[in-house]
N, C-alpha and C positions, 0 to 999 in steps of 0.2 A: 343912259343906256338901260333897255329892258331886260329882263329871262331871258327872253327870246335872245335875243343880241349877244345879249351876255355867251349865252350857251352855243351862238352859231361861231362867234370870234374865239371861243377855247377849243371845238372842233378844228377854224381853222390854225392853230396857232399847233394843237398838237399834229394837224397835215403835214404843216411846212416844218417842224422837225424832224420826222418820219423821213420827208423828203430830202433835208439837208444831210441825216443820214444814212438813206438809201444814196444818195452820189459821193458820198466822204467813201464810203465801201465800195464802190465801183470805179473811184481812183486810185483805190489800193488796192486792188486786182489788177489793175493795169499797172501799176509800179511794179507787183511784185517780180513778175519774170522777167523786169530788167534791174534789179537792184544785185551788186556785187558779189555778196555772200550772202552764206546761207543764213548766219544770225538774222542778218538784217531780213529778209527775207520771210523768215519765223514770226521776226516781230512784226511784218506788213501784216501775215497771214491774220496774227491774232489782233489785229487792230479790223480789219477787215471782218471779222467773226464776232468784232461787240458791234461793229456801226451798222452791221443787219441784226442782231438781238435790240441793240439801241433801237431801230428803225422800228422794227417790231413793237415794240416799250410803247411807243406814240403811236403806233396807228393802230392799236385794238383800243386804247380810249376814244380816239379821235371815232371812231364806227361807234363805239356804244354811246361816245356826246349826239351823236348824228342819227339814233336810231330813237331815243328820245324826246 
């Protein structure tokens, strides 16, 4: 495996966690306004509030592997 390669396959490896959690936070938005209580409900919010900072985490490397 070359630079090239090297640098195109950690671009896509930080995409597809970006991606896994941009959808992990958009099943907990959909959980939340059917889960029982409000605890539970708290805790989706704030599980939902790291897997788009999570999301985020990976895809400004993944743009600056890609701009490179």
């Amino acid at each position: 495996m070359d630079h090239n390669e090297a640098v195109r396959e950690c671009a896509s490896l930080f995409a597809r966690e970006a991606q896994h959690a941009h959808d992990t936070a958009i099943e907990f938005e959909a959980l939340v306004s059917v889960l029982p209580n409000e605890k539970s409900r708290e805790i989706a919010q704030l599980q939902v509030k790291a897997s788009h900072r999570q999301a985020k985490e990976f895809r400004d490397p993944a743009e600056k592997v890609k701009e490179k």
